[in-house]
C-alpha positions in Angstrom: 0.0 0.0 0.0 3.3 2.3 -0.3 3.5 2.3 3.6 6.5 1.5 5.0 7.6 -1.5 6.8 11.1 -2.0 8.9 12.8 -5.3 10.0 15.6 -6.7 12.1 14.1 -6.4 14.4 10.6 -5.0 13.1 10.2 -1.5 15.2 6.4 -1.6 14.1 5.0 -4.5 16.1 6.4 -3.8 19.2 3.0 -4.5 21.1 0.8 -1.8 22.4 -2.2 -3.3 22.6 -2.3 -5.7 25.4 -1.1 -3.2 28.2 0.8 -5.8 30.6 3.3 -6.9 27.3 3.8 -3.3 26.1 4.7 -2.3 29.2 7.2 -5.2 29.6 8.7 -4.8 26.2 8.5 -1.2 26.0 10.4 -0.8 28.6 13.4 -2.5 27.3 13.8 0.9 24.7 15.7 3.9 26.8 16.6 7.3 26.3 20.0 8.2 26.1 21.1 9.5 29.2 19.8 12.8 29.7 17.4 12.7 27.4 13.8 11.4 26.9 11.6 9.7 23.9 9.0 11.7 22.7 6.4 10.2 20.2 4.5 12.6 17.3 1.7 11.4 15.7 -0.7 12.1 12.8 -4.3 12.5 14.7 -6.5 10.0 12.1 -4.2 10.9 9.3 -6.1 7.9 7.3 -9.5 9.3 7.9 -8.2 12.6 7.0 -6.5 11.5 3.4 -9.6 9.2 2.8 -12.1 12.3 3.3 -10.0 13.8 0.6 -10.5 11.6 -1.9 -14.5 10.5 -0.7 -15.4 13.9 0.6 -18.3 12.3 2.7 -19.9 15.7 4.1 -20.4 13.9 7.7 -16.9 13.0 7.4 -15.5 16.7 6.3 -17.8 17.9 9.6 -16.5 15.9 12.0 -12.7 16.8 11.1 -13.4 20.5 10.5 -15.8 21.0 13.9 -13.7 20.5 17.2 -16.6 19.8 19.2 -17.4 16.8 17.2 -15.5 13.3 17.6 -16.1 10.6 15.6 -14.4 7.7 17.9 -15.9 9.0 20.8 -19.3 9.1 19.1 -18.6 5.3 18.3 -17.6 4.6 21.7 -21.2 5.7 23.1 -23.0 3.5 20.4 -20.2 0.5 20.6 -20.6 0.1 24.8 -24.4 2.3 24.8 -22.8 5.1 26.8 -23.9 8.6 27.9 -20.8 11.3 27.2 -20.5 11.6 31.3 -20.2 7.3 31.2 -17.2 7.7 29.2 -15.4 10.8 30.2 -12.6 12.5 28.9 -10.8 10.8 25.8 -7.5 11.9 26.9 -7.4 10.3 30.3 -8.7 6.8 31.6 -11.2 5.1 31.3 -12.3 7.1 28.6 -9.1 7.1 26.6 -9.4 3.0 26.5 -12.9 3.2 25.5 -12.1 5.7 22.9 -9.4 3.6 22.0 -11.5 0.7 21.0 -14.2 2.0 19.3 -11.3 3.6 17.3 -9.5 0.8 16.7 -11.9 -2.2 17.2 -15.0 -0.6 15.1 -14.1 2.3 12.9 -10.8 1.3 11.1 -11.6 -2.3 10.7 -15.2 -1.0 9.3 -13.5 1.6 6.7 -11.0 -1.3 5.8 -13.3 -3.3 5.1 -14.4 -5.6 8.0 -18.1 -6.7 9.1 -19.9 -6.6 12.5 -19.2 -9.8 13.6 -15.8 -9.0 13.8 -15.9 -6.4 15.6 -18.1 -7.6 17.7 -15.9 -10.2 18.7 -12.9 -7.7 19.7 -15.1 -5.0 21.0 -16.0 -7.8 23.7 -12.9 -9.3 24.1 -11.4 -5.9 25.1 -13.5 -4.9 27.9 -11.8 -7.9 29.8 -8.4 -7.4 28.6 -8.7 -3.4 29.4 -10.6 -4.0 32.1 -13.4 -1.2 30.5 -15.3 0.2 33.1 -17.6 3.9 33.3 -16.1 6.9 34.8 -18.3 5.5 37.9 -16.2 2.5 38.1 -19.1 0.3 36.8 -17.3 -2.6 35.1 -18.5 -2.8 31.6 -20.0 -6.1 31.5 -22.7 -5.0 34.4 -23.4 -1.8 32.4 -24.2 -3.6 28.9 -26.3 -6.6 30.9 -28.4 -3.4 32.4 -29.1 -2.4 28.9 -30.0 -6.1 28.1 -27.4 -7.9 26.8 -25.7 -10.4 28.6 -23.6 -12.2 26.0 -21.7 -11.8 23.0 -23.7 -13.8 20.7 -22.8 -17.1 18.3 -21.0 -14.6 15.7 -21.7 -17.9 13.5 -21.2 -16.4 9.7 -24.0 -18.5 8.1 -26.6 -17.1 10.5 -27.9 -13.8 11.2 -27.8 -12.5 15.0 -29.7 -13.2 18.2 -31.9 -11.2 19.6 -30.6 -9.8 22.8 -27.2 -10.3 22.2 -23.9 -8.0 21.6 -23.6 -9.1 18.1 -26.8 -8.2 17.2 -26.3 -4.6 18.7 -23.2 -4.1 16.5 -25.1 -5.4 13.5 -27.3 -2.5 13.9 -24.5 0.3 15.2 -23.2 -0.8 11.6 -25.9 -0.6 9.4 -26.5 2.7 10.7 -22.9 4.0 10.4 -22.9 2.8 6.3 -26.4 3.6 5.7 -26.6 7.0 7.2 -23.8 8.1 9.3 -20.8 8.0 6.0 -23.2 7.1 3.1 -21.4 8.9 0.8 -18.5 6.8 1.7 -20.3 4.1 1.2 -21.0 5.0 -2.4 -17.5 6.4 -3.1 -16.0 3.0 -2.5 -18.2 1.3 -5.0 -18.1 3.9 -7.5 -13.8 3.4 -7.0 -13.5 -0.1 -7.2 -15.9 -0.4 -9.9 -13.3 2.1 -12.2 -10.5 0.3 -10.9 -12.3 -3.1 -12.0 -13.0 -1.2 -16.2 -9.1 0.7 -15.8 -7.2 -1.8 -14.0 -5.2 1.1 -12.3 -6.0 4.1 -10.2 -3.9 7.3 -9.4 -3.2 8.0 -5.8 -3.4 11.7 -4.0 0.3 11.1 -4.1 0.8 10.4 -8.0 1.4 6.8 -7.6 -0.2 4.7 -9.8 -1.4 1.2 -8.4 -2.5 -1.7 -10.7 -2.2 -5.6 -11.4 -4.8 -7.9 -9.7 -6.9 -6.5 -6.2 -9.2 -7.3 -4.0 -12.0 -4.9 -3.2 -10.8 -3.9 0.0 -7.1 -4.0 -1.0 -8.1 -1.5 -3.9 -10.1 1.2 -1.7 -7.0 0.7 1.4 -4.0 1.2 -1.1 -4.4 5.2 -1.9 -5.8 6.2 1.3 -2.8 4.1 3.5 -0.1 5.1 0.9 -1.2 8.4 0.8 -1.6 8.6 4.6 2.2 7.3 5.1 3.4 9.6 2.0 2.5 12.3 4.4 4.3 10.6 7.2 7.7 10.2 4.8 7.1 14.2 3.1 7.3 15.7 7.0 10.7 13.3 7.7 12.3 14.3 5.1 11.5 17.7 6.1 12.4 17.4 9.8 15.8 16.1 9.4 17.2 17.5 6.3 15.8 20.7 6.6 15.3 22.0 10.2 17.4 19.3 12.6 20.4 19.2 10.1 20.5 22.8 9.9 19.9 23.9 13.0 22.7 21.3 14.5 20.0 19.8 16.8 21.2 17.1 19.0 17.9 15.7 19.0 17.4 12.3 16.4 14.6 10.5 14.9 15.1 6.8 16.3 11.9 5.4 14.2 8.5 6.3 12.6 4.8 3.7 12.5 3.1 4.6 9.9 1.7 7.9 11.4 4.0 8.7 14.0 7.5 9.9 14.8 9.7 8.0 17.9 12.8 10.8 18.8 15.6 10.8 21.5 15.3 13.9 22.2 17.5 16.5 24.3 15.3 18.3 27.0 16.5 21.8 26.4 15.4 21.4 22.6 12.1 19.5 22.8 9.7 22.5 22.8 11.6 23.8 19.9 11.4 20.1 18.3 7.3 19.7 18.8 6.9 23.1 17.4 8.7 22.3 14.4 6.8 19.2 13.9 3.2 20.8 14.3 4.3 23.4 12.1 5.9 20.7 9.4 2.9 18.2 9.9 0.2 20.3 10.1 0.8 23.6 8.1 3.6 23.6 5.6 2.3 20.2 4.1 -0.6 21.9 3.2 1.0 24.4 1.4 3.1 21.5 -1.0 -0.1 19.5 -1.6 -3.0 21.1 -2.6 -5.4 17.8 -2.6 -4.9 18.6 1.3 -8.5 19.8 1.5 -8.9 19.1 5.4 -6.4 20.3 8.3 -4.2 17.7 10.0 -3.2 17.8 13.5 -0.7 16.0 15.5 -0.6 14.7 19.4 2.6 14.2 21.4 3.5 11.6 24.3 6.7 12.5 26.1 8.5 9.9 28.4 10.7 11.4 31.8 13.9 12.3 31.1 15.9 8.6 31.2 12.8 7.3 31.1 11.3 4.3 28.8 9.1 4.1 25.9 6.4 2.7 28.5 6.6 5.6 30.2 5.2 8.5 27.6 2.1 10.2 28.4 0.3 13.0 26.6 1.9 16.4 26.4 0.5 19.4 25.2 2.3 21.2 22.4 3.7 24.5 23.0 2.5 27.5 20.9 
């Protein structure tokens, strides 16, 4: 999909996911001394590029109003929670909730995934998270007082049972397709049906993409690529333009997909974030023109010396 991939050893799968293995593994990668690892990343670059080339109007609203937030949104429909049963998105538990709607319904739905899937993971989560309210209600006992008490057969050959967690998802799907992103929805038949009479489409990026494809591999392949071309178009920036010339000590150690991993020097990492909102979210703009929504980056900075494991959000500095 023109995104990039790293071996020996692969930087990209060092697990985040399950919390207890993340923070076992992640802690294994260290600052230099006197200095601490600070992570940049793209805020839904992939929704952003994909709005560019669907232009969904529910899609363009959510990313240009701030008050609006499309994971969270998910989250309440995923778990059937009130905004005050989640809380804020930023902190826990409403920043693992988030988190799973995001990544356990909405990505796997625009790539291309059904509800039965989802279903499974959203359930499996709440366990492995430990997903409770921002009362403390554990998540199981608040979806069994809405009535449902199990997951459901998630048998492929048969439709739903009443009552059950697959059968909610069914519907929180049909209603994010059918009238939440329709236009989406129509976009990606309309593109894979001119891939199927071209045999080749153009990205964003001016790559062209061709040979055989499945539907979902054809729709994924611009908006990924196109997502990560952003990614590579800021690195290339950072380093050759602004840490190289201004003799920085700080250095890129990595990038996944949509984010930046630096060692960076205390004294210079205000001066570092600022360069890498102003690189990611403004000058990009300004090179590529099919850029039609803004992008926005988050930061995660670990104590000087510290680990990987041991980022947490930081707010960028004007």
């Amino acid at each position: 999909t023109y995104r990039s991939s790293s071996d020996s050893f692969n930087f990209q799968n060092i697990p985040v996911r399950d919390k207890e293995i993340a923070q076992l593994i992640r802690r294994a990668f260290i600052a230099r001394e006197g200095r601490q690892i600070v992570e940049i990343d793209f805020s839904g670059v992939e929704v952003r590029v994909a709005a560019c080339y669907h232009k969904d109007p529910k899609m363009l609203e959510y990313i240009h109003d701030k008050t609006k937030d499309m994971h969270r949104d998910m989250a309440r429909e995923c778990y059937i929670l009130s905004n005050e049963e989640i809380g804020d998105h930023k902190h826990q538990p409403g920043k693992d909730i988030r988190y799973c709607a995001k990544n356990k319904f909405v990505f796997p739905q625009f790539y291309g995934d059904w509800y039965k899937d989802c279903a499974k993971s959203l359930w499996k989560a709440i366990p492995q998270l430990g997903l409770q309210t921002v009362a403390g209600v554990p998540m199981f006992e608040h979806l069994k007082a809405h009535g449902i008490k199990e997951l459901g057969d998630l048998d492929p050959k048969e439709d739903p049972r009443d009552g059950t967690f697959e059968a909610h998802v069914q519907k929180v799907e049909r209603f994010f397709w059918d009238k939440r992103f329709k236009v989406y929805k129509q976009w990606k038949r309309d593109w894979y049906e001119d891939y199927r009479k071209k045999g080749w489409f153009l990205t964003l990026t001016g790559f062209i993409c061709q040979g055989f494809m499945k539907r979902n591999e054809c729709i994924n392949y611009g908006v990924q690529g196109s997502a990560f071309h952003c990614l590579l178009w800021a690195l290339i920036r950072l380093v050759k333009k602004e840490i190289i010339r201004r003799k920085m000590q700080t250095v890129i150690v990595g990038q996944i997909h949509d984010s930046v991993v630096a060692d960076v020097v205390p004294s210079e990492r205000d001066e570092f974030l600022q360069l890498c909102n102003y690189i990611m979210t403004t000058l990009i703009r300004r090179r590529w023109s099919w850029l039609i929504v803004p992008l926005e980056i988050e930061a995660d900075v670990a104590p000087v010396g510290g680990s990987w494991a041991d980022k947490d959000y930081y707010e960028i500095p004007n």
